[in-house]
MOPAC internal coordinates of N, CA, C and O (Angstrom, degrees):
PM7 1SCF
backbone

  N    0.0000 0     0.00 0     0.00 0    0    0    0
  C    1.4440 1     0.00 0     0.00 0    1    0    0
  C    1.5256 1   110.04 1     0.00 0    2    1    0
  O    1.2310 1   125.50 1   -56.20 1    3    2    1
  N    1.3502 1   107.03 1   123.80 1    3    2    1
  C    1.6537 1   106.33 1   177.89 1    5    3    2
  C    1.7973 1   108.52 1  -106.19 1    6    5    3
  O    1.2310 1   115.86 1   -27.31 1    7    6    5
  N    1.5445 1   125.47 1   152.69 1    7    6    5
  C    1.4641 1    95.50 1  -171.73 1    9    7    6
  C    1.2916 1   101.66 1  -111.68 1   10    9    7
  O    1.2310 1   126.70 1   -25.36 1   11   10    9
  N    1.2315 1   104.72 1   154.64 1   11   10    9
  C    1.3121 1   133.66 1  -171.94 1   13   11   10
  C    1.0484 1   123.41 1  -126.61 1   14   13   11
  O    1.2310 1   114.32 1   -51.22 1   15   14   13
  N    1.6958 1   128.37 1   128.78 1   15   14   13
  C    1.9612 1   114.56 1  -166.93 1   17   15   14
  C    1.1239 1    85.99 1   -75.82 1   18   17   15
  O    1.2310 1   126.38 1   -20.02 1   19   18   17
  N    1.6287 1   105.34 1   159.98 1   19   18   17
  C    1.1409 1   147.78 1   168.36 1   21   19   18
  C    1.5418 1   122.98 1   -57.21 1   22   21   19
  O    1.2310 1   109.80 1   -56.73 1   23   22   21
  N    1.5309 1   136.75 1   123.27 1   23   22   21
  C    1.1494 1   126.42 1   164.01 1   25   23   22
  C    1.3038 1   126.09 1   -67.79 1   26   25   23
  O    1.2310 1   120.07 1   -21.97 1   27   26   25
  N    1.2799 1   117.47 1   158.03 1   27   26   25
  C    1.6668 1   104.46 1   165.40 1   29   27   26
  C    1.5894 1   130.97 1   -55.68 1   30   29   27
  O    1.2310 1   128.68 1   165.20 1   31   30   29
  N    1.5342 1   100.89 1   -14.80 1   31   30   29
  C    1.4764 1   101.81 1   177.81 1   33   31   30
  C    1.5892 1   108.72 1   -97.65 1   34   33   31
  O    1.2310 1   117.58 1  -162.50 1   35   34   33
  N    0.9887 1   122.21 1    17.50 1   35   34   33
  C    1.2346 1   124.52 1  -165.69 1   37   35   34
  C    2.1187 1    97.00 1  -127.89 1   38   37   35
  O    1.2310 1   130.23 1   156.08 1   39   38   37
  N    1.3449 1    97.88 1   -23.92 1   39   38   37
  C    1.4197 1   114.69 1   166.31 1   41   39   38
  C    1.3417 1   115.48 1   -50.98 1   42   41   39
  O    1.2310 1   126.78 1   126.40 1   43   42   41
  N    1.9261 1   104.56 1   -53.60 1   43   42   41
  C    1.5411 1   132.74 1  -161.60 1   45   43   42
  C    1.4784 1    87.97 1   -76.29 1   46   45   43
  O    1.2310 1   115.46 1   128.78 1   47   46   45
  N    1.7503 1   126.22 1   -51.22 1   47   46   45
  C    1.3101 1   112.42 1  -179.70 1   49   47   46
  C    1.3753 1   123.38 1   -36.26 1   50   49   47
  O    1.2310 1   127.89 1   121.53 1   51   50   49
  N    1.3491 1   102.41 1   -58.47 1   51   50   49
  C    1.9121 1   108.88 1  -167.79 1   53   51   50
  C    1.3783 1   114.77 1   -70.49 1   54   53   51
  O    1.2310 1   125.91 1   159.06 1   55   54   53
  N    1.2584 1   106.25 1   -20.94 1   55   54   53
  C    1.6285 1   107.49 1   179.68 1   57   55   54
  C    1.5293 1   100.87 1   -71.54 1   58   57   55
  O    1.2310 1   116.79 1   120.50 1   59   58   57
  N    1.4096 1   123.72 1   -59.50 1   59   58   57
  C    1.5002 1   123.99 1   153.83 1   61   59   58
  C    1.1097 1   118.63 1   -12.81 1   62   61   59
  O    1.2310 1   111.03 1    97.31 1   63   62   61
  N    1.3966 1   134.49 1   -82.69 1   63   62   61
  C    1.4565 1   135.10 1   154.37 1   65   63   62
  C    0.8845 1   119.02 1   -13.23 1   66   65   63
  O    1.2310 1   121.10 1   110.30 1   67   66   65
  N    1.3596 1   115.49 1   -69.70 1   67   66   65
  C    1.9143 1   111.14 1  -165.54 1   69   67   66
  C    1.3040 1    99.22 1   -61.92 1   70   69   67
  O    1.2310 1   111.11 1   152.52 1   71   70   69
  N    1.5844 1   134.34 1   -27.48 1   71   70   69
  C    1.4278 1   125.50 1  -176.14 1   73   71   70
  C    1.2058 1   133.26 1   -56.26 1   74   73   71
  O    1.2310 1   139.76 1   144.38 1   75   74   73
  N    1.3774 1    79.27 1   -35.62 1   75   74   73
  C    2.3474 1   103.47 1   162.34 1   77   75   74
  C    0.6703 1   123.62 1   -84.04 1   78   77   75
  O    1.2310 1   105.73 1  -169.24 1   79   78   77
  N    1.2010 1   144.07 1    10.76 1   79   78   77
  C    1.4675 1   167.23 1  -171.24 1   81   79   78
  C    1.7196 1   106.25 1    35.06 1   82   81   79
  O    1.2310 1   130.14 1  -109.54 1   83   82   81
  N    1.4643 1    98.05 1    70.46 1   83   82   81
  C    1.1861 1   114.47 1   160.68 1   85   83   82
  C    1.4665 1   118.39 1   -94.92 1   86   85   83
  O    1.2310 1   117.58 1   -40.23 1   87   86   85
  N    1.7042 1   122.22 1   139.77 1   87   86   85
  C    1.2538 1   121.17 1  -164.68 1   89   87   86
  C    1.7616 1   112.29 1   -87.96 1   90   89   87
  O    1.2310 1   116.83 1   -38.32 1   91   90   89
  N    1.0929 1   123.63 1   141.68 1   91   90   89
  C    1.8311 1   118.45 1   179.25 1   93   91   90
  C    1.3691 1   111.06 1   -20.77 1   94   93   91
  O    1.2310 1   113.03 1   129.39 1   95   94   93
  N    1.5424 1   130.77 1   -50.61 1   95   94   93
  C    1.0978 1   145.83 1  -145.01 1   97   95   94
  C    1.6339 1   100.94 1  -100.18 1   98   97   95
  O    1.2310 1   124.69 1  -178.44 1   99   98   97
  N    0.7946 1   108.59 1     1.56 1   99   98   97
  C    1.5930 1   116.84 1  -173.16 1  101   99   98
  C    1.7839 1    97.01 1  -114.65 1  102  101   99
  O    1.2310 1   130.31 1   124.23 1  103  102  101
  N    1.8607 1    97.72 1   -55.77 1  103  102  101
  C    1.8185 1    87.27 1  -172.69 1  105  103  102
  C    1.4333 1   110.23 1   -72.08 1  106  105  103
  O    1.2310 1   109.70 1   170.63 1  107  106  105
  N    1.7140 1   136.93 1    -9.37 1  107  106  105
  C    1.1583 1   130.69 1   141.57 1  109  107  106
  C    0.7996 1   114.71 1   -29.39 1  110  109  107
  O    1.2310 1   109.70 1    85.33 1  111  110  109
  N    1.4006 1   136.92 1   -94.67 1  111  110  109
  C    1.8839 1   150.79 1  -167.78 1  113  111  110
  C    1.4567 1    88.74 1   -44.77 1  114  113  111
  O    1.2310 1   111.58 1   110.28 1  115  114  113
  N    1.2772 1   133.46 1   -69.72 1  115  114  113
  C    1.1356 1   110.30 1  -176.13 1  117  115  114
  C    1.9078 1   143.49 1   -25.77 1  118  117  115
  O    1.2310 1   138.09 1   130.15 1  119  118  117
  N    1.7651 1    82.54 1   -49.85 1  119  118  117
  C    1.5905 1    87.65 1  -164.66 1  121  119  118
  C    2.0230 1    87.68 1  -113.44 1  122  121  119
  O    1.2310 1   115.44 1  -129.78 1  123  122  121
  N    1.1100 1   126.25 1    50.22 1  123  122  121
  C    1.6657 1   137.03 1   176.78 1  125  123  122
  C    2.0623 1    92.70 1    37.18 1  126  125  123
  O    1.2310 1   115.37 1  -123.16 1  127  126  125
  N    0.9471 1   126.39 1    56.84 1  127  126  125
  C    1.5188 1   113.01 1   155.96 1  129  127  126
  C    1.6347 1   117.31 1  -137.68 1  130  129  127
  O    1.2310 1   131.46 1   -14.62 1  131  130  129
  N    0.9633 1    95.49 1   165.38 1  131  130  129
  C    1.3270 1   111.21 1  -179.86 1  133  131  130
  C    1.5766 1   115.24 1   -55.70 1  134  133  131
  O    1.2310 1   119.08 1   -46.91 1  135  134  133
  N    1.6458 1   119.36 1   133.09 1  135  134  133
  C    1.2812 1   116.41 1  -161.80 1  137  135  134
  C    2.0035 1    97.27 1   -75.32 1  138  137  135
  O    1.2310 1   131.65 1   172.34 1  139  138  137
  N    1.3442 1    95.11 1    -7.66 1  139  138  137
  C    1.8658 1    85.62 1  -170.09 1  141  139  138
  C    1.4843 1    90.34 1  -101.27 1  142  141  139
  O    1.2310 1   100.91 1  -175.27 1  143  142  141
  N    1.0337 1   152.30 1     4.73 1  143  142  141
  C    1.5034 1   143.59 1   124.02 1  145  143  142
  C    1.5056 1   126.07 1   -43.88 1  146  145  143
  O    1.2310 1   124.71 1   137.59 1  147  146  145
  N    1.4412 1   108.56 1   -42.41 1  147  146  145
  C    1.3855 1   121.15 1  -178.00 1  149  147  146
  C    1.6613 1   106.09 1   -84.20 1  150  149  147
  O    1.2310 1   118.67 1   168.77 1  151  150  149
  N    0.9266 1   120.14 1   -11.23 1  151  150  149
  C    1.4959 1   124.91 1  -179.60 1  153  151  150
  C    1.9239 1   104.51 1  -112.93 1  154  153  151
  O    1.2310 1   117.70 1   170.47 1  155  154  153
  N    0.8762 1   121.98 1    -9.53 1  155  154  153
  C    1.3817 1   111.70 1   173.29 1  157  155  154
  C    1.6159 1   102.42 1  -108.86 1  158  157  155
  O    1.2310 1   120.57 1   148.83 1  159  158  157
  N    1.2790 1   116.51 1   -31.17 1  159  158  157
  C    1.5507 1    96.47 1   146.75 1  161  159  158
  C    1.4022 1   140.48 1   -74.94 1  162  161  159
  O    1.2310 1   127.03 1  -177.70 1  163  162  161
  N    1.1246 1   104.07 1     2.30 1  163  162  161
  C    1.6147 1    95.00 1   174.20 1  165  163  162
  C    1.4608 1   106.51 1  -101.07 1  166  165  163
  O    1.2310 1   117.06 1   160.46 1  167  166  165
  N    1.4970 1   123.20 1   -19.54 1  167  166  165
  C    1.4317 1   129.91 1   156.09 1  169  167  166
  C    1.2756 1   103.27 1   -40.57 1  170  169  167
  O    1.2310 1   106.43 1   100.22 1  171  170  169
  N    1.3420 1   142.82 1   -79.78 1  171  170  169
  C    1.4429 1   160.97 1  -103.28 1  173  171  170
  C    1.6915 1    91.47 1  -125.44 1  174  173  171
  O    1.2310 1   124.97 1  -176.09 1  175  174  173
  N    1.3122 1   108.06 1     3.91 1  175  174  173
  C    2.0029 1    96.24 1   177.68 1  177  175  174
  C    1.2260 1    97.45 1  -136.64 1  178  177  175
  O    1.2310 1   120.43 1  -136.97 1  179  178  177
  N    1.4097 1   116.79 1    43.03 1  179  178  177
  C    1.3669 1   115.85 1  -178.20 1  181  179  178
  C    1.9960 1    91.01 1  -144.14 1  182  181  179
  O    1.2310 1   129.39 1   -32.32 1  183  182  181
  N    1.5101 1    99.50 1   147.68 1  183  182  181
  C    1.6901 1   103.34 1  -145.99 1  185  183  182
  C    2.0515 1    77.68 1   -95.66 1  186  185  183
  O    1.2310 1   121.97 1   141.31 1  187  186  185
  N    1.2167 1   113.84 1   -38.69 1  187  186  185
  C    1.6152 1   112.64 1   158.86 1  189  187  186
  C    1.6684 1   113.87 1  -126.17 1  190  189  187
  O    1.2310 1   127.39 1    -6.25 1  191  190  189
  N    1.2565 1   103.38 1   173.75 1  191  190  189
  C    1.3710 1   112.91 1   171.10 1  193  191  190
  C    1.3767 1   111.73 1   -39.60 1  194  193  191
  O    1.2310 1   120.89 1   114.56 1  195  194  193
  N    1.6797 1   115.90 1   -65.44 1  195  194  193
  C    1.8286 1   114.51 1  -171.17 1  197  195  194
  C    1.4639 1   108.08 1   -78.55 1  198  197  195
  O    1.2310 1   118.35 1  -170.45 1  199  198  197
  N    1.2317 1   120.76 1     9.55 1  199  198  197
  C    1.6813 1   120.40 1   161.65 1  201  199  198
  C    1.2393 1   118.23 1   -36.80 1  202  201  199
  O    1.2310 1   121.53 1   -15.98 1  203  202  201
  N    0.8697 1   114.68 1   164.02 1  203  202  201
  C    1.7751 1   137.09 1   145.62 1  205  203  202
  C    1.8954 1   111.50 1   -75.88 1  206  205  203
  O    1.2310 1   124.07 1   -45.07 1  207  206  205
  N    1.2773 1   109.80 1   134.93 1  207  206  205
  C    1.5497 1   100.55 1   158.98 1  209  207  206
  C    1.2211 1   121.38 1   -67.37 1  210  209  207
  O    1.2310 1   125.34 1   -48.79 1  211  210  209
  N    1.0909 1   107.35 1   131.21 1  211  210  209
  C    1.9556 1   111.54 1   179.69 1  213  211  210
  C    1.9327 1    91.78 1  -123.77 1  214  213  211
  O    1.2310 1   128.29 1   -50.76 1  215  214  213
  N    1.6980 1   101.64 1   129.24 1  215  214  213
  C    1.4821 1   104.68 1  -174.92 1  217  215  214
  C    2.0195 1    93.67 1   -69.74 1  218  217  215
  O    1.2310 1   120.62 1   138.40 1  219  218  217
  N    1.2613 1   116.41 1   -41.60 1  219  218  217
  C    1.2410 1   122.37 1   178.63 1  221  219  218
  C    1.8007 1   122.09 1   -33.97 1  222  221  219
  O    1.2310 1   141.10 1   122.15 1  223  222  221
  N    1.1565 1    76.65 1   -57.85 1  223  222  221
  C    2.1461 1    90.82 1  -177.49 1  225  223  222
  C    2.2703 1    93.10 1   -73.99 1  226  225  223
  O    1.2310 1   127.17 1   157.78 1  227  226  225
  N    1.0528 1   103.81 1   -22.22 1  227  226  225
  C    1.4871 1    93.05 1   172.98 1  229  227  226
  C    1.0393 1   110.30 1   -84.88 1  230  229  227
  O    1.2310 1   114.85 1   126.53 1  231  230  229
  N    1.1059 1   127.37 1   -53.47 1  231  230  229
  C    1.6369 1   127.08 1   169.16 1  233  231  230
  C    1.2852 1   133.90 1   -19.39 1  234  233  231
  O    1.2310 1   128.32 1   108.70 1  235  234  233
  N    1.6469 1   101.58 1   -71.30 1  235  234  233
  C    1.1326 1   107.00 1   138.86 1  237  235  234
  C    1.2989 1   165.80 1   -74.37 1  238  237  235
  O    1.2310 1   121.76 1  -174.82 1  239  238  237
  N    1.1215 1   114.24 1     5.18 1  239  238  237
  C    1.9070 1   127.68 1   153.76 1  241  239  238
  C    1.9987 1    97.85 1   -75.23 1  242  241  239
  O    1.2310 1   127.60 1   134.88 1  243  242  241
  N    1.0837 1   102.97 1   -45.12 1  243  242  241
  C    1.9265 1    97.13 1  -172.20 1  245  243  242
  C    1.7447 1   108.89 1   -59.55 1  246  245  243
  O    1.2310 1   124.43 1   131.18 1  247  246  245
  N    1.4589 1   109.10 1   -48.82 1  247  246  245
  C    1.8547 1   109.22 1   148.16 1  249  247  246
  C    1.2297 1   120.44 1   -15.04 1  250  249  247
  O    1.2310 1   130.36 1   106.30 1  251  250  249
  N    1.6695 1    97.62 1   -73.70 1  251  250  249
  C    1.3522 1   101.74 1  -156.18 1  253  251  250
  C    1.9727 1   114.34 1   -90.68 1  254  253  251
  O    1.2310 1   127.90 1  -173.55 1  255  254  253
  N    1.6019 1   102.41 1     6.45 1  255  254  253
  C    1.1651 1   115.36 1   150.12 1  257  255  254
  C    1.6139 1   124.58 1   -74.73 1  258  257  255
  O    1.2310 1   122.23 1   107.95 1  259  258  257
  N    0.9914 1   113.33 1   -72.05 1  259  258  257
  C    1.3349 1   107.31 1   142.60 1  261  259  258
  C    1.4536 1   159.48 1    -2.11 1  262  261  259
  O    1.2310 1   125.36 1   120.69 1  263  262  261
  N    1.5052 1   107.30 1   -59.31 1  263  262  261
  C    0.8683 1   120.46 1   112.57 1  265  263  262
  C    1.9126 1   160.69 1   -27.42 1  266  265  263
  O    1.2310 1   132.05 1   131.75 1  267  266  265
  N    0.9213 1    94.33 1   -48.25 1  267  266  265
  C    1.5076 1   103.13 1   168.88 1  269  267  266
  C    1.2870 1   101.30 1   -85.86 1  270  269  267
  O    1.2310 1   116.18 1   140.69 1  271  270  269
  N    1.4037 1   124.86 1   -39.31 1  271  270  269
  C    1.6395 1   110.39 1  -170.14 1  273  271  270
  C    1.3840 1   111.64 1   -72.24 1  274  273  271
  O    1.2310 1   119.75 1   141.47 1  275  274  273
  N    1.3003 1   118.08 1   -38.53 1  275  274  273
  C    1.3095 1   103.69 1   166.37 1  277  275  274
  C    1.5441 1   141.54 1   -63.35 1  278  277  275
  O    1.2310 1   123.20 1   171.75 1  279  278  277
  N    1.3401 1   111.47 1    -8.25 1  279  278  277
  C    1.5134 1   130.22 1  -171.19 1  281  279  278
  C    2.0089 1    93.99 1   -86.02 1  282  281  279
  O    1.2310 1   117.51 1   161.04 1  283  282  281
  N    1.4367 1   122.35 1   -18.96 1  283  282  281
  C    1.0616 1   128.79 1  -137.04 1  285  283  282
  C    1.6277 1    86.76 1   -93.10 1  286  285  283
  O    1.2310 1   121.69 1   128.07 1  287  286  285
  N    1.5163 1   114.37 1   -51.93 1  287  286  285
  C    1.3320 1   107.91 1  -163.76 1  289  287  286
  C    1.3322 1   116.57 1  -100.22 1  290  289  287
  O    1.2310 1   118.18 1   -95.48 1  291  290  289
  N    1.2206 1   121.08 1    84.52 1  291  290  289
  C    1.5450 1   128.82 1   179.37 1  293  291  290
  C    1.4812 1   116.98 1   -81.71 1  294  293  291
  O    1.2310 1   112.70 1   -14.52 1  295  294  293
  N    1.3599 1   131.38 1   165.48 1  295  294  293
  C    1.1048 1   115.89 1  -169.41 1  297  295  294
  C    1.3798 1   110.78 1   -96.30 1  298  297  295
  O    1.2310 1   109.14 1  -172.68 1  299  298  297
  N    0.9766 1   137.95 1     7.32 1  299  298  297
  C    1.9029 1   128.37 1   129.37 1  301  299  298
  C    1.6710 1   104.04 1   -57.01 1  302  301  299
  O    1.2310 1   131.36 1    99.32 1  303  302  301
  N    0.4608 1    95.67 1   -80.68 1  303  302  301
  C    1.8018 1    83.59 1  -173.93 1  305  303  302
  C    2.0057 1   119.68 1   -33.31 1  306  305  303
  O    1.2310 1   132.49 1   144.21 1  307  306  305
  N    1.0821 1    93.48 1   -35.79 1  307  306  305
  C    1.4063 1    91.73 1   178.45 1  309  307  306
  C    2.0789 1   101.77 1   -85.99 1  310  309  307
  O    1.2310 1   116.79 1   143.21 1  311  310  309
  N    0.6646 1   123.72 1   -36.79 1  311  310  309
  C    1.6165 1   132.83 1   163.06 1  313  311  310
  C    1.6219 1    90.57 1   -15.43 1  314  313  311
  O    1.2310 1   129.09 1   102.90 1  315  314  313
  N    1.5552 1   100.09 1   -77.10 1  315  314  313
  C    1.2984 1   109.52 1  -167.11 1  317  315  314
  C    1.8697 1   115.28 1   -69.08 1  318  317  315
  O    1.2310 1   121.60 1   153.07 1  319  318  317
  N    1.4715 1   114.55 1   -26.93 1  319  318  317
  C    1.2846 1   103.07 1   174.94 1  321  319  318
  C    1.5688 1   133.78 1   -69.10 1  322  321  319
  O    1.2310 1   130.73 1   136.15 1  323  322  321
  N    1.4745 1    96.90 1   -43.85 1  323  322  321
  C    1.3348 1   116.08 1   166.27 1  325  323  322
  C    1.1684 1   123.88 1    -5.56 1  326  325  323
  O    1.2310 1   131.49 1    95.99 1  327  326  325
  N    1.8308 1    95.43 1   -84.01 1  327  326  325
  C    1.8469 1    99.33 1  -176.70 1  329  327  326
  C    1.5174 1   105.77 1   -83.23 1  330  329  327
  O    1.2310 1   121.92 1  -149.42 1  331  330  329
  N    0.7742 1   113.93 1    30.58 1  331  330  329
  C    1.9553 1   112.51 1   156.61 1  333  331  330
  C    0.9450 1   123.69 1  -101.39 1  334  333  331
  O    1.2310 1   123.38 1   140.72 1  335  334  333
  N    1.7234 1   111.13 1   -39.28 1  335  334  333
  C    1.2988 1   112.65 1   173.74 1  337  335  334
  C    1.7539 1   105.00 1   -84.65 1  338  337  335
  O    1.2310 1   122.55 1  -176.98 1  339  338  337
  N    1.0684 1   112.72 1     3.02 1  339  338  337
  C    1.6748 1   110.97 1   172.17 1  341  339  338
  C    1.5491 1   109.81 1   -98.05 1  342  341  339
  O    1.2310 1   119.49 1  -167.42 1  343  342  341
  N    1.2722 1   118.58 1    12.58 1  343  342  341
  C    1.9217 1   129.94 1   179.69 1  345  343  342
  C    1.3512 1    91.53 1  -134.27 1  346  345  343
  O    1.2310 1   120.14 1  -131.16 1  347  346  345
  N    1.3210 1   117.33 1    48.84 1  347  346  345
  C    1.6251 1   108.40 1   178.99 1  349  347  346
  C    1.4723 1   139.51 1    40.32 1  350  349  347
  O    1.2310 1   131.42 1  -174.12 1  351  350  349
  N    0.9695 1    95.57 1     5.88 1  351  350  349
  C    1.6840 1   105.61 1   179.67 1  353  351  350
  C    1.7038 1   113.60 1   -75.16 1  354  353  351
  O    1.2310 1   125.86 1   -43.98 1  355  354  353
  N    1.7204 1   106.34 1   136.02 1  355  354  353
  C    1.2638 1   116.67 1  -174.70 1  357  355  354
  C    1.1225 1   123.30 1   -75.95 1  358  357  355
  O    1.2310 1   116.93 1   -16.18 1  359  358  357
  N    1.0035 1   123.44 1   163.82 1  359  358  357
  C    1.9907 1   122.66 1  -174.35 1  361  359  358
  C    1.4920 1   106.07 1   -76.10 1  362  361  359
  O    1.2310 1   121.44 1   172.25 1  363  362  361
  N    1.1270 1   114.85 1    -7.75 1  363  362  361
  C    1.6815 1   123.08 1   178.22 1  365  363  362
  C    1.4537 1   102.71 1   -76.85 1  366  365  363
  O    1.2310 1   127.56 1   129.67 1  367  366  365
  N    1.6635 1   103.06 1   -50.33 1  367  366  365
  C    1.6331 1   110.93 1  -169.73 1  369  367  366
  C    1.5837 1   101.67 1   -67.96 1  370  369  367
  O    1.2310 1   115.92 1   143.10 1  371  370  369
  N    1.1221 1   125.36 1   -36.90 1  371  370  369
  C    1.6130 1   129.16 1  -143.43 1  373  371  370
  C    1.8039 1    91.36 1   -94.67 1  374  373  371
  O    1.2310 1   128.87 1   142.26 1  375  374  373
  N    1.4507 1   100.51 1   -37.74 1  375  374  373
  C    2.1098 1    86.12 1  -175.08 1  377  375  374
  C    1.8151 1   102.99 1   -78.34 1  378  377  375
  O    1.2310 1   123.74 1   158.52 1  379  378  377
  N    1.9737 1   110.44 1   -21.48 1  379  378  377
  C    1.2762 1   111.69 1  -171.07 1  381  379  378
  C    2.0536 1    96.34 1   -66.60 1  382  381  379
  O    1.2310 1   112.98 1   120.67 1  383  382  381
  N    1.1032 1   130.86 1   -59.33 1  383  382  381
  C    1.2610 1   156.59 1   179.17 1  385  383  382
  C    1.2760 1   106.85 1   -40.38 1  386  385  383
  O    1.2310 1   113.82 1   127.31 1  387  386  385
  N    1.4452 1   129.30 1   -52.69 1  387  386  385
  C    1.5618 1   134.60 1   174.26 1  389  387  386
  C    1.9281 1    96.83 1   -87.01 1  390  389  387
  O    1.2310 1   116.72 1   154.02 1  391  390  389
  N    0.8226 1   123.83 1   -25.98 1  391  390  389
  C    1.4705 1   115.20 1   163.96 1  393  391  390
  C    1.5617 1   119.67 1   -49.31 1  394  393  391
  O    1.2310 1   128.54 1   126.38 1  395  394  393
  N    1.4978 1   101.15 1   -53.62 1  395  394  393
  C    1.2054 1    99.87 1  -158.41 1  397  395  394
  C    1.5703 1   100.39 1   -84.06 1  398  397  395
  O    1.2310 1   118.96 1   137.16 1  399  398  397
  N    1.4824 1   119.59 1   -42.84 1  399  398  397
  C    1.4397 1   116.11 1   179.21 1  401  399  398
  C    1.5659 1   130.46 1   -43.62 1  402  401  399
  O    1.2310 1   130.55 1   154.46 1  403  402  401
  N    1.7889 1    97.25 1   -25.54 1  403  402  401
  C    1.1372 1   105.73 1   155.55 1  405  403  402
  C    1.0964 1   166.02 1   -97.39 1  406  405  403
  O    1.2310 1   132.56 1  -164.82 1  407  406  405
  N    1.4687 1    93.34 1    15.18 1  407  406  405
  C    1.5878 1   140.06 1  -173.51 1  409  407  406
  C    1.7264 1   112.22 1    48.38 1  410  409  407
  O    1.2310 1   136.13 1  -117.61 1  411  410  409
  N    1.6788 1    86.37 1    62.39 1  411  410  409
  C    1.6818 1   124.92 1   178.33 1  413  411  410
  C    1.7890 1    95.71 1    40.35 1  414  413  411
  O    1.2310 1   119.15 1  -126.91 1  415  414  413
  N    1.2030 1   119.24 1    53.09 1  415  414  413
  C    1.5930 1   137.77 1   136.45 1  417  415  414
  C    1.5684 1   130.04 1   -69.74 1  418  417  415
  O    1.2310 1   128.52 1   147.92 1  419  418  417
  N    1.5437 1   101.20 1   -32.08 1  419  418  417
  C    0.9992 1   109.27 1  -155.03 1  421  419  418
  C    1.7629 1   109.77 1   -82.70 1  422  421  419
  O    1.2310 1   110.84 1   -57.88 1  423  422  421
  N    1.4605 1   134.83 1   122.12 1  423  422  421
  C    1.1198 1   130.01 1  -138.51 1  425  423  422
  C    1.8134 1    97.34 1  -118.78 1  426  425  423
  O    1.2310 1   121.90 1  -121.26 1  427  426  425
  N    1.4570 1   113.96 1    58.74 1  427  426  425
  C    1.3998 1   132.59 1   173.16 1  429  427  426
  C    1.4565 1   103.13 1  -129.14 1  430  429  427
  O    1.2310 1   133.70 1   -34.76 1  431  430  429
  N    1.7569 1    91.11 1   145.24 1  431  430  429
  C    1.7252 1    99.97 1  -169.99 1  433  431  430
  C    1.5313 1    77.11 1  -126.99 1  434  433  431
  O    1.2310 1   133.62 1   -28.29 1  435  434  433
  N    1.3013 1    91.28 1   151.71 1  435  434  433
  C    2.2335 1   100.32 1   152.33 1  437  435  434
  C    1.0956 1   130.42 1   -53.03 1  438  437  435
  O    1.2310 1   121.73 1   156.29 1  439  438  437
  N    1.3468 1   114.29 1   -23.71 1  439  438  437
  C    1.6791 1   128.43 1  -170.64 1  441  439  438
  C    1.8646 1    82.45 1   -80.25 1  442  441  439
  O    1.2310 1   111.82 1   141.59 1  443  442  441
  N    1.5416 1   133.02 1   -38.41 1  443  442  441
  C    1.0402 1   111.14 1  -143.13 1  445  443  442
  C    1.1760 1    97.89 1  -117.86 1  446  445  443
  O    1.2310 1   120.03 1  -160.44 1  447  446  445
  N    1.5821 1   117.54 1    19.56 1  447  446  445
  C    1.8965 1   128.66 1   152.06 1  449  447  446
  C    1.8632 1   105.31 1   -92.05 1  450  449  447
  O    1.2310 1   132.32 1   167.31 1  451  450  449
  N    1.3722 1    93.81 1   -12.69 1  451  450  449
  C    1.6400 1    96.75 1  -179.10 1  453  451  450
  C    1.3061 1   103.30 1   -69.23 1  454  453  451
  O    1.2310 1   128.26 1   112.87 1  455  454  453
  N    1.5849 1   101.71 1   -67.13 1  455  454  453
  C    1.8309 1   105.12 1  -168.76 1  457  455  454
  C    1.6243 1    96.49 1   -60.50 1  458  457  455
  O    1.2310 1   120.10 1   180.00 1  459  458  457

């Protein structure tokens, strides 16, 4: 299993599920994903912890994830990533390194030298 975000119709699925009171680990096997996919979305579609999942409020945070990551890597920023990641340097070192040079301005994560 490789992971893959979630569609919105696949949002509407699990909310379905949970309605039947199917358990995370069950609507995994169900729909072939990983139960720690199915559990970090149901974290992240809930407006608090004692919420209800709403596929809606997930939907939209994964947008607006999305969103932000793409705003993140502009091509000044990659200028500078490039030859770091061409001297072996890790995406940990390279967002820690442009963090600090920028006296933690600098609006790159590792996750977002990954994608």
């Amino acid at each position: 299993m490789t992971y893959t975000q979630l569609t919105q119709g696949e949002r509407y699925r699990v909310a379905g599920l949970l309605e039947t009171q199917h358990a995370a680990a069950t609507i995994a096997k169900l729909m072939n994903l990983s139960p720690t996919t199915i559990r970090a979305e149901l974290r992240r579609g809930r407006s608090t912890p004692m919420a209800a999942y709403c596929p809606d409020t997930a939907q939209l945070r994964a947008l607006a994830r999305k969103a932000n990551n793409a705003q993140r890597l502009d091509d000044a920023l990659w200028q500078q990533v490039r030859p770091l990641l061409a001297e072996q340097w890790s995406p940990e070192q390279i967002a820690g390194r442009l963090t600090a040079e920028q006296g933690g301005k600098a609006q790159l994560s590792h996750v977002s030298i990954y994608h």
